[in-house]
Structure formats: structure tokens, C-alpha cells
Jmol script that loads the backbone (N, CA, C; Angstrom):
load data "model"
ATOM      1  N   UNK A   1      14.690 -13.658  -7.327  1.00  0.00           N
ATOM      2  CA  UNK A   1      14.729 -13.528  -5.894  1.00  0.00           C
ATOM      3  C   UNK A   1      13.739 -12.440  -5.491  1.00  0.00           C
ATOM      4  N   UNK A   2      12.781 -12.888  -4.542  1.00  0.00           N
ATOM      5  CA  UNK A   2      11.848 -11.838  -3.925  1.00  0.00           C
ATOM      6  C   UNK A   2      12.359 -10.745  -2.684  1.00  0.00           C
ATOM      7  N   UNK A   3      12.943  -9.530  -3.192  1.00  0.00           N
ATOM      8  CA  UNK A   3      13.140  -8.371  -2.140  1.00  0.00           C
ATOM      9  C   UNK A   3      12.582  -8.829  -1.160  1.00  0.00           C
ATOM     10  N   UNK A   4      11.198  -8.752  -0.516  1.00  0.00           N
ATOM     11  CA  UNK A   4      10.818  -8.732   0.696  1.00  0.00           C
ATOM     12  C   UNK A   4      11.432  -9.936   1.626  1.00  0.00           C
ATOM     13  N   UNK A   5      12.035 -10.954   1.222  1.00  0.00           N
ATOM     14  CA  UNK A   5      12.097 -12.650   1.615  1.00  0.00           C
ATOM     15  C   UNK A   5      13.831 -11.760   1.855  1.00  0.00           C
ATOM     16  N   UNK A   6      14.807 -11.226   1.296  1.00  0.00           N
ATOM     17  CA  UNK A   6      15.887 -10.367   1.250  1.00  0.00           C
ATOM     18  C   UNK A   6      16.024  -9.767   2.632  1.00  0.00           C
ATOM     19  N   UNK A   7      14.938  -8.581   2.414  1.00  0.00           N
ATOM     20  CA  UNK A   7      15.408  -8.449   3.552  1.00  0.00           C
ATOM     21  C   UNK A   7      14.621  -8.816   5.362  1.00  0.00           C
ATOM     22  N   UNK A   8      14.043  -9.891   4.855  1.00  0.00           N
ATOM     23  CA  UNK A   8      13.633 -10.691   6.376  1.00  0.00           C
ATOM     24  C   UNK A   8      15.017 -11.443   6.803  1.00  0.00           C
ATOM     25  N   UNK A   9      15.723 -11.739   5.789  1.00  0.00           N
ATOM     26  CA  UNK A   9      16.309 -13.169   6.127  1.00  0.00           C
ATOM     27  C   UNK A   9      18.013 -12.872   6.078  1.00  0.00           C
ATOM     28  N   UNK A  10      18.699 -13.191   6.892  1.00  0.00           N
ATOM     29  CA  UNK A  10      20.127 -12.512   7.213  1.00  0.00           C
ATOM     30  C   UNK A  10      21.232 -13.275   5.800  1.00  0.00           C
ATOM     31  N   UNK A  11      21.894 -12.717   5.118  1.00  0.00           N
ATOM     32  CA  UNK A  11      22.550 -13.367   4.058  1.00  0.00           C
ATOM     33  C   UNK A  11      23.961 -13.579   4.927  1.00  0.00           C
ATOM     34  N   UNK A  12      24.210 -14.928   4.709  1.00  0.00           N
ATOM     35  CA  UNK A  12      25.608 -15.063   5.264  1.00  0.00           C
ATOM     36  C   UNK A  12      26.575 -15.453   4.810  1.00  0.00           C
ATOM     37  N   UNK A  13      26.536 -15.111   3.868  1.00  0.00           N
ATOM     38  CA  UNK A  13      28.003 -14.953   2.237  1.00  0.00           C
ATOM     39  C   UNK A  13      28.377 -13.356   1.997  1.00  0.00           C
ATOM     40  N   UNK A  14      28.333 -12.775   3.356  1.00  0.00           N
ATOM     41  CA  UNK A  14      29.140 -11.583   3.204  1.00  0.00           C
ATOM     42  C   UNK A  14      30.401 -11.009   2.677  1.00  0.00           C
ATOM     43  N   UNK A  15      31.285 -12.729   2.365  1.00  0.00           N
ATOM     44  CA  UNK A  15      32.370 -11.833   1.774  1.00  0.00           C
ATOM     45  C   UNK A  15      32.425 -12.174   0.122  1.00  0.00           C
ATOM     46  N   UNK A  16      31.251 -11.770  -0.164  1.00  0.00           N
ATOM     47  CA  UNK A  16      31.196 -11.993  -1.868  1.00  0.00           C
ATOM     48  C   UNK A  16      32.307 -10.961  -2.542  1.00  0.00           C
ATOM     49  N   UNK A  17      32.730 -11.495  -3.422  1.00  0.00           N
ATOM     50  CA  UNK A  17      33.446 -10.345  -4.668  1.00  0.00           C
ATOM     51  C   UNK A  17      32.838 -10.079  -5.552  1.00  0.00           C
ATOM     52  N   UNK A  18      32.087 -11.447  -6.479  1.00  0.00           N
ATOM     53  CA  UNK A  18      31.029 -10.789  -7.592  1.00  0.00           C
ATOM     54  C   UNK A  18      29.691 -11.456  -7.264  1.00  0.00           C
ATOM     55  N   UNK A  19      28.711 -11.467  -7.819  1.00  0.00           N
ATOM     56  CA  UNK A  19      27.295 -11.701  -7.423  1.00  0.00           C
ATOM     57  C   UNK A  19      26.765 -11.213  -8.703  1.00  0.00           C
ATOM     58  N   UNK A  20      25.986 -12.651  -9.195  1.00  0.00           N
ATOM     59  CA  UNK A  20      25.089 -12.335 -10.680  1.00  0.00           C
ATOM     60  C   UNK A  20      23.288 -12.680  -9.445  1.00  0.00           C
ATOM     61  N   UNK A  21      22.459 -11.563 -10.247  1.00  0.00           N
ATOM     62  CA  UNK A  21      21.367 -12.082  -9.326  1.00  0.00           C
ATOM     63  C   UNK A  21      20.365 -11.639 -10.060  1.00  0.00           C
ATOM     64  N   UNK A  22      19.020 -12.025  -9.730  1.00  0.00           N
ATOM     65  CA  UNK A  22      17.844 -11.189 -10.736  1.00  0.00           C
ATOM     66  C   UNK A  22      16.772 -11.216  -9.397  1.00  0.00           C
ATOM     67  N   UNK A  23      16.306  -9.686  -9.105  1.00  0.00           N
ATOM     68  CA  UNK A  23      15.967  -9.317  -8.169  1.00  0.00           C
ATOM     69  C   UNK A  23      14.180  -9.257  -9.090  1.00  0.00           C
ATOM     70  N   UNK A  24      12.935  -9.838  -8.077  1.00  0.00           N
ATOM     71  CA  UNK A  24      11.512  -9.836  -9.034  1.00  0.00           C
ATOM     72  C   UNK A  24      11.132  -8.218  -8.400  1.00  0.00           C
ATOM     73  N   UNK A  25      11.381  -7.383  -9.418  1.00  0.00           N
ATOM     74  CA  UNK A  25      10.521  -6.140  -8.995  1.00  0.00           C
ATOM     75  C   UNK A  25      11.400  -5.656  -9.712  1.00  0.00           C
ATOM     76  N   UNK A  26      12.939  -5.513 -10.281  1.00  0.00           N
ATOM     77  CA  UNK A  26      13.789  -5.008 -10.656  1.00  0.00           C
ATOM     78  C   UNK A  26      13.274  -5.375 -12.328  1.00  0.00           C
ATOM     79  N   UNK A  27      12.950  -4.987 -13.074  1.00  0.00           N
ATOM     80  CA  UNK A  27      12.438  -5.783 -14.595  1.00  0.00           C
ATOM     81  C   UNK A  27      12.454  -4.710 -15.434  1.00  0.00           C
ATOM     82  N   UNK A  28      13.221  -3.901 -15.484  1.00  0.00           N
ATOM     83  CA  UNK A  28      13.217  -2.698 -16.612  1.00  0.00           C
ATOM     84  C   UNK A  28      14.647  -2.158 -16.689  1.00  0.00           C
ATOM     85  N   UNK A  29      15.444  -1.932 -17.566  1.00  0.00           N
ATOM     86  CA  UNK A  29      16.743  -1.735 -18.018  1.00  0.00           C
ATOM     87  C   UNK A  29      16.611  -0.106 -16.935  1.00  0.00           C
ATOM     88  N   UNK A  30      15.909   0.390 -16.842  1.00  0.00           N
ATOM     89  CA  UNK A  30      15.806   1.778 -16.325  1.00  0.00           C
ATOM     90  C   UNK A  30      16.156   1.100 -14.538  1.00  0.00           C
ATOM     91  N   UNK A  31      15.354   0.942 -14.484  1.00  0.00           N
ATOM     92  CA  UNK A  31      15.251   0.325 -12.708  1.00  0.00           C
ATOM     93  C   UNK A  31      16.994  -0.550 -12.393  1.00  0.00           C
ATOM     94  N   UNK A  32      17.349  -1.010 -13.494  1.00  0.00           N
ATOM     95  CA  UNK A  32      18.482  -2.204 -13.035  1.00  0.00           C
ATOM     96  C   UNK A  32      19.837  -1.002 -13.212  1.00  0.00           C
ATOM     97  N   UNK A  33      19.576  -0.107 -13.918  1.00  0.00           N
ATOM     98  CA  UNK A  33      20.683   0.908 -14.540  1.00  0.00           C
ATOM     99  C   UNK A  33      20.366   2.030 -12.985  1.00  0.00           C
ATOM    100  N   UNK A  34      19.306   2.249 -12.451  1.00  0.00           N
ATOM    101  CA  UNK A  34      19.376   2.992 -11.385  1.00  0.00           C
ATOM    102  C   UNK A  34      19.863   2.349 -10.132  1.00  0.00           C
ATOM    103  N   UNK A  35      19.356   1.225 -10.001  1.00  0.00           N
ATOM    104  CA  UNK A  35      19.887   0.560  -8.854  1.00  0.00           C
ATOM    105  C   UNK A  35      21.484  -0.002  -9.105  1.00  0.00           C
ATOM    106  N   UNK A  36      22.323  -0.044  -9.736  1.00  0.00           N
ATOM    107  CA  UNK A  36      23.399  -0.494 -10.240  1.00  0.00           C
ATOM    108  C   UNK A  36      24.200   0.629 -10.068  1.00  0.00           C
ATOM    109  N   UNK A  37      23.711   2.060 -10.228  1.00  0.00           N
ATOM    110  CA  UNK A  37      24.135   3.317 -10.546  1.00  0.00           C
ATOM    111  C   UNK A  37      23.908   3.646  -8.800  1.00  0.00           C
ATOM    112  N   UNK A  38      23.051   3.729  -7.987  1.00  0.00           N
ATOM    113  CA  UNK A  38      22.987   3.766  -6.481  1.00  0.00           C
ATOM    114  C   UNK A  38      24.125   3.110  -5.763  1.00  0.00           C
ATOM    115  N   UNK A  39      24.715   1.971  -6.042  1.00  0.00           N
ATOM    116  CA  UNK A  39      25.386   0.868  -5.609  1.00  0.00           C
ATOM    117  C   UNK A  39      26.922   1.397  -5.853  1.00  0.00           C
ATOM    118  N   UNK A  40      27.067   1.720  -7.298  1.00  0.00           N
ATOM    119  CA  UNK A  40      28.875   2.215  -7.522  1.00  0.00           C
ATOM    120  C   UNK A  40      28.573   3.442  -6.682  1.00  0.00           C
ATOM    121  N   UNK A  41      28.404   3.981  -6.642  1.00  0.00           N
ATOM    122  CA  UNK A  41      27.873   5.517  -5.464  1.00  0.00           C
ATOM    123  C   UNK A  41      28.130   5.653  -4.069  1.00  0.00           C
ATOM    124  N   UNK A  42      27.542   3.973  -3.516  1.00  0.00           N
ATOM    125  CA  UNK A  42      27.355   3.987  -2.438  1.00  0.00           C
ATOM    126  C   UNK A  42      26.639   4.579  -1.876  1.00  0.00           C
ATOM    127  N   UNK A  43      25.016   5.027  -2.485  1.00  0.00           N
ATOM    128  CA  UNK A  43      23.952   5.584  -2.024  1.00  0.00           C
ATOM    129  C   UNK A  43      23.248   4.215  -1.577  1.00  0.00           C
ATOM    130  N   UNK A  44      21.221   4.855  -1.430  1.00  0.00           N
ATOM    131  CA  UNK A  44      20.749   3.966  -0.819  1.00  0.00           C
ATOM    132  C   UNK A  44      20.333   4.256  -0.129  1.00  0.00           C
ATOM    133  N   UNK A  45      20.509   5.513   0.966  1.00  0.00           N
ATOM    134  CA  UNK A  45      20.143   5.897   2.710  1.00  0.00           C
ATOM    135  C   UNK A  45      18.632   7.018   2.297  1.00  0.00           C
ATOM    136  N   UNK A  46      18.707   6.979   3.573  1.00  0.00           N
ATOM    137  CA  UNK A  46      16.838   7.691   4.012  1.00  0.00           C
ATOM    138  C   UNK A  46      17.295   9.193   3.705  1.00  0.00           C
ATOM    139  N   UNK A  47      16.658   9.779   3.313  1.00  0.00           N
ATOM    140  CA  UNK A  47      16.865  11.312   2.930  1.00  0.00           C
ATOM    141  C   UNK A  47      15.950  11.882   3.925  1.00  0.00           C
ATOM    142  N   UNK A  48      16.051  13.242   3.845  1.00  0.00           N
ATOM    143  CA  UNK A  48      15.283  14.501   4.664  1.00  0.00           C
ATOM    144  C   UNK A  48      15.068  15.210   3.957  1.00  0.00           C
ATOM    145  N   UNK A  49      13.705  15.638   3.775  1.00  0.00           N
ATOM    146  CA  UNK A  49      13.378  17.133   3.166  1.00  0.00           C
ATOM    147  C   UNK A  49      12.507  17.639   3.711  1.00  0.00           C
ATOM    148  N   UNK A  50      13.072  19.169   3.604  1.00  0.00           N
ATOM    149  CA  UNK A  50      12.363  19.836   4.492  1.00  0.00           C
ATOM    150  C   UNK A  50      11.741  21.365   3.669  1.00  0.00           C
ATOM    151  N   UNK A  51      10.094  21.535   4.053  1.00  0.00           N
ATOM    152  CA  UNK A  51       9.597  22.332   3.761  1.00  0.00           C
ATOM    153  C   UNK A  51       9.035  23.138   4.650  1.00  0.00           C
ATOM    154  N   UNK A  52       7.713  23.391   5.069  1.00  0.00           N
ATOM    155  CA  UNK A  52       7.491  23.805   6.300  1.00  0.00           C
ATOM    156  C   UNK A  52       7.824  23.365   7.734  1.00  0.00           C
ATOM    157  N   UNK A  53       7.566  22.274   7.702  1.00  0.00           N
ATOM    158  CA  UNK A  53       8.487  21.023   8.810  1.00  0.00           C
ATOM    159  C   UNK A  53       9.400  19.803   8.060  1.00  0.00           C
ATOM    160  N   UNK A  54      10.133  19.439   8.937  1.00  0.00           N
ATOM    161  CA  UNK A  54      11.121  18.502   8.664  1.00  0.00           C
ATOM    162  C   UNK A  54      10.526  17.377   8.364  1.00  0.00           C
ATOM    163  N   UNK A  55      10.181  16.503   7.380  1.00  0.00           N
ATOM    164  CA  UNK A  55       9.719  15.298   6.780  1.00  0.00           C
ATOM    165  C   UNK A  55      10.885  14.315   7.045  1.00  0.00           C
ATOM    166  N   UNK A  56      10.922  12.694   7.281  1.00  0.00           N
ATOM    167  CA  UNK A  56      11.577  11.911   7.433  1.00  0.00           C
ATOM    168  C   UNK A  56      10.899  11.085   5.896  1.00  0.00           C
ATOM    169  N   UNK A  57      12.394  11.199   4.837  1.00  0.00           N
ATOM    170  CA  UNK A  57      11.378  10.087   3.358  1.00  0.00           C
ATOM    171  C   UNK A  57      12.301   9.347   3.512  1.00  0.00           C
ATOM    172  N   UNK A  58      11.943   8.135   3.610  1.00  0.00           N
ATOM    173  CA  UNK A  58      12.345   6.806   3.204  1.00  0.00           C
ATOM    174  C   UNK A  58      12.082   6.322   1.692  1.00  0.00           C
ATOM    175  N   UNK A  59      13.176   6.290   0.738  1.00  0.00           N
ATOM    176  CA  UNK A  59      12.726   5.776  -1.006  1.00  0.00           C
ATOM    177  C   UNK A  59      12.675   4.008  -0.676  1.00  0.00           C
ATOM    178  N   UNK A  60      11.626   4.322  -0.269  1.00  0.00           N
ATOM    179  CA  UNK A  60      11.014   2.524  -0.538  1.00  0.00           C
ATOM    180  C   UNK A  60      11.207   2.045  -2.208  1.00  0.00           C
ATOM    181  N   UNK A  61      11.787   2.947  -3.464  1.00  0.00           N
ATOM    182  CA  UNK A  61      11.503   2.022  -4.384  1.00  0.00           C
ATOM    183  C   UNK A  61      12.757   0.552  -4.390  1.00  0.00           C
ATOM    184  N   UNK A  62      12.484  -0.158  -5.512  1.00  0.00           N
ATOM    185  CA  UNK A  62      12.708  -1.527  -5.379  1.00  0.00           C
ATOM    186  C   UNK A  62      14.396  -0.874  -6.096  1.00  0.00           C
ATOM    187  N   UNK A  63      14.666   0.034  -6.500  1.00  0.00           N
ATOM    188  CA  UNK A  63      16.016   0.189  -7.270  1.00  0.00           C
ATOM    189  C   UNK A  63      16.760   0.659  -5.332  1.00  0.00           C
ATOM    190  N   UNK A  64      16.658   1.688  -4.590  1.00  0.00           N
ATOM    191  CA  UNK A  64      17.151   2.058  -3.434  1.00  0.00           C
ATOM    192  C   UNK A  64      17.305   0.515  -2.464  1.00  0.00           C
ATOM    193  N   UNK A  65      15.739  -0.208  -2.795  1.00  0.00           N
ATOM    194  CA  UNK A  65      15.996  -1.234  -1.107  1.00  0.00           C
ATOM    195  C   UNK A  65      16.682  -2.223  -2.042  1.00  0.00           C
ATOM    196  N   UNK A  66      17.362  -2.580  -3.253  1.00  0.00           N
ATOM    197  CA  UNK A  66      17.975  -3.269  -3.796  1.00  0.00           C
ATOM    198  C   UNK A  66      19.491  -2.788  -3.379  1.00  0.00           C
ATOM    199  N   UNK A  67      19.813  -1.578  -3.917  1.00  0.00           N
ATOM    200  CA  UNK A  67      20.819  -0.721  -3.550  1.00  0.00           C
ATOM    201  C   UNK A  67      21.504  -0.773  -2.021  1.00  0.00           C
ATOM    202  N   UNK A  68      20.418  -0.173  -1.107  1.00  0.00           N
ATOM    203  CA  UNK A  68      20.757  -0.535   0.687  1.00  0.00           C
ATOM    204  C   UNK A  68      21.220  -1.464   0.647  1.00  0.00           C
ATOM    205  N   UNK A  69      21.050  -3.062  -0.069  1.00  0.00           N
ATOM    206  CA  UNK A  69      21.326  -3.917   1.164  1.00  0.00           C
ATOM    207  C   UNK A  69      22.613  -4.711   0.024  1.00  0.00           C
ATOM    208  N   UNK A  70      22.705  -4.397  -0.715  1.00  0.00           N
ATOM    209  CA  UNK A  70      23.576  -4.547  -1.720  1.00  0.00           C
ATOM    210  C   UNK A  70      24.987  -3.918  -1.176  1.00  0.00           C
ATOM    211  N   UNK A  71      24.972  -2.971  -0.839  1.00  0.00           N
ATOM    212  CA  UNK A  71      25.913  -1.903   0.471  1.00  0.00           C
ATOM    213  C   UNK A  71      26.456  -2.283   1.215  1.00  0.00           C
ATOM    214  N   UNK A  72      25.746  -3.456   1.597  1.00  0.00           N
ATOM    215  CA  UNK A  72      26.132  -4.050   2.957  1.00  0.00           C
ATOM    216  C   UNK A  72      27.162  -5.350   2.895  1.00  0.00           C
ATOM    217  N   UNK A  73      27.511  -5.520   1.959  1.00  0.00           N
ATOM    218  CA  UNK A  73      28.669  -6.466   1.391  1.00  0.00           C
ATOM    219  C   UNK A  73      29.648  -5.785   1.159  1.00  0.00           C
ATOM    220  N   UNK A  74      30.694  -5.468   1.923  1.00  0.00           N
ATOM    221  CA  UNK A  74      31.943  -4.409   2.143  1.00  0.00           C
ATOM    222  C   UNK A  74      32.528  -4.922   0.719  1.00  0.00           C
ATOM    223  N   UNK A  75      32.800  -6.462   0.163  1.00  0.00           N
ATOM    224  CA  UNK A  75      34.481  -6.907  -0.432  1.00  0.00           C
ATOM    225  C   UNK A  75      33.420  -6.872  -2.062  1.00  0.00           C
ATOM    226  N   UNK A  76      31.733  -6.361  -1.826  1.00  0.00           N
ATOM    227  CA  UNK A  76      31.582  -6.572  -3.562  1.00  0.00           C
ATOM    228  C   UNK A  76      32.073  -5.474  -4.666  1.00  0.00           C
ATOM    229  N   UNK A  77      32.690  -6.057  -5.279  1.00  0.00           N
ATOM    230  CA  UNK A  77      33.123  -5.799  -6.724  1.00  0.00           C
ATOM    231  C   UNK A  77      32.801  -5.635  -7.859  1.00  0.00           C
ATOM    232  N   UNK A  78      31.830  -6.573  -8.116  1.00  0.00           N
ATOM    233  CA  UNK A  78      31.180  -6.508  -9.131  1.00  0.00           C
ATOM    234  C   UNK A  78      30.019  -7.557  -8.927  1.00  0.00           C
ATOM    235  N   UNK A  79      28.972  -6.499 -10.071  1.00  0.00           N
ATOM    236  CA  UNK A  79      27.294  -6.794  -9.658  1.00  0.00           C
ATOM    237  C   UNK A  79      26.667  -6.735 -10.897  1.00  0.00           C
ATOM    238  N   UNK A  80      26.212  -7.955 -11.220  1.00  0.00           N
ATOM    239  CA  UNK A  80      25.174  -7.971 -12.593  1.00  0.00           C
ATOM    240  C   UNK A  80      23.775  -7.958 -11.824  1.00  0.00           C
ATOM    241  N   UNK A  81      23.012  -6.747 -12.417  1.00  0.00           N
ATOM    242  CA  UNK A  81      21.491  -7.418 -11.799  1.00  0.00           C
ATOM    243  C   UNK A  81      20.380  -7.729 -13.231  1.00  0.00           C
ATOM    244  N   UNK A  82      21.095  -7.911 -14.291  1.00  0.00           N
ATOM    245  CA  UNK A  82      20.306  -8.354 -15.508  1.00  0.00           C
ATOM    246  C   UNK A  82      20.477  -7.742 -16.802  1.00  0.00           C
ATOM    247  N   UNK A  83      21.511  -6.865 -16.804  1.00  0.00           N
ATOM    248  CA  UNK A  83      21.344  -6.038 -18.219  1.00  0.00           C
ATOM    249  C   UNK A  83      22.929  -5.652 -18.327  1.00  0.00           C
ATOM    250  N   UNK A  84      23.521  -5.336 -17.528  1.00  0.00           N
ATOM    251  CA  UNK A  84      24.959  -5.084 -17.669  1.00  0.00           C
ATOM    252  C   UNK A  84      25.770  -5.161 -16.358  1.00  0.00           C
ATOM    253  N   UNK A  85      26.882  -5.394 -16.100  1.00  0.00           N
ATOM    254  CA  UNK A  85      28.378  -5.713 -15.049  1.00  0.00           C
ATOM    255  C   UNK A  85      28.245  -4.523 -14.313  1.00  0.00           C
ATOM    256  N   UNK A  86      28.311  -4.026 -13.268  1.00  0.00           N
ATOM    257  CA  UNK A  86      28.734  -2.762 -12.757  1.00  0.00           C
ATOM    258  C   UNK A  86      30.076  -3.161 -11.761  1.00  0.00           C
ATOM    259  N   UNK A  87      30.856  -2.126 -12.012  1.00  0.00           N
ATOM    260  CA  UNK A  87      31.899  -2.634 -11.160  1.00  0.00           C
ATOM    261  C   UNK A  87      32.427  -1.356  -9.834  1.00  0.00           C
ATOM    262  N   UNK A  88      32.415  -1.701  -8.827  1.00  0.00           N
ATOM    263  CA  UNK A  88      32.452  -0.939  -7.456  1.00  0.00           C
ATOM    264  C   UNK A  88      34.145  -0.464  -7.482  1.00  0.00           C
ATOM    265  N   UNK A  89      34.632   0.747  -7.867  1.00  0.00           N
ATOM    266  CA  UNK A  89      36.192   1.057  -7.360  1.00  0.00           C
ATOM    267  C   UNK A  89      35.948   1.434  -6.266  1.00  0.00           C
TER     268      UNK A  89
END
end "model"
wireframe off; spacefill off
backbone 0.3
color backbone group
């Protein structure tokens, strides 16, 4: 599944419980273990850091905008994205 096509297009199987999926940009046990690890967390959101002035960072990587919208399915439970089960308490 292509992220960008994700998030143009409204998913309307919101009340998933589990979801097996293979996201194209997600392809490294590191990337699927971070984004999997964002998700039981319930991270994902735009951060602020601030040095001399207040910066607005958005983590555009593909493990966070996998993570965000993954979030957005209140009833999921459990999430394979290619390497191992993660399960949401």
C-alpha cells in the first residue's frame, strides 16, 4: 500500500480490531519496529522545538505518517506491519 494514496483517500473501515498490512516505504525491521512502537504509545503528533525561536517540526518520516493515521482507528488492537503483531492495551 502506497502512504501518499493513504492519506488522500478517507478509509471507511474505521471500526477495525486487527489489520495485517504492508505499507511501500516501511521495508526495514527498524522502520516497522519504530512505527509499531509509535502506535502502542499513541504517538505520531507534530512536535515543537525551540531554540532561538519557536520552530514548528512536523516528522514527515514514513514510520510517524504510518503511526498518525494508524491512531485514528479508536477499536485497533492489533497491528502487523511485516515483521511482528503489536498489540494496543
Amino acid at each position: 500500500m502506497d502512504m501518499e494514496f493513504v492519506e488522500e483517500h478517507e478509509w471507511i473501515c474505521r471500526g477495525l480490531h486487527h489489520l495485517r498490512v504492508r505499507i511501500r516505504g516501511l521495508d526495514t525491521k527498524v522502520k516497522i519496529d519504530g512505527s509499531l512502537k509509535q502506535w502502542t504509545e499513541g504517538k505520531g503528533k507534530e512536535c515543537t522545538v525551540s531554540n532561538e525561536s519557536t520552530i514548528q517540526v512536523k516528522d514527515s518520516s514514513i514510520e510517524t505518517r504510518v503511526a498518525k493515521h494508524l491512531l485514528t482507528f479508536s477499536n485497533l488492537k492489533e497491528l502487523w506491519l511485516g515483521t511482528r503483531t503489536a498489540v494496543k492495551k
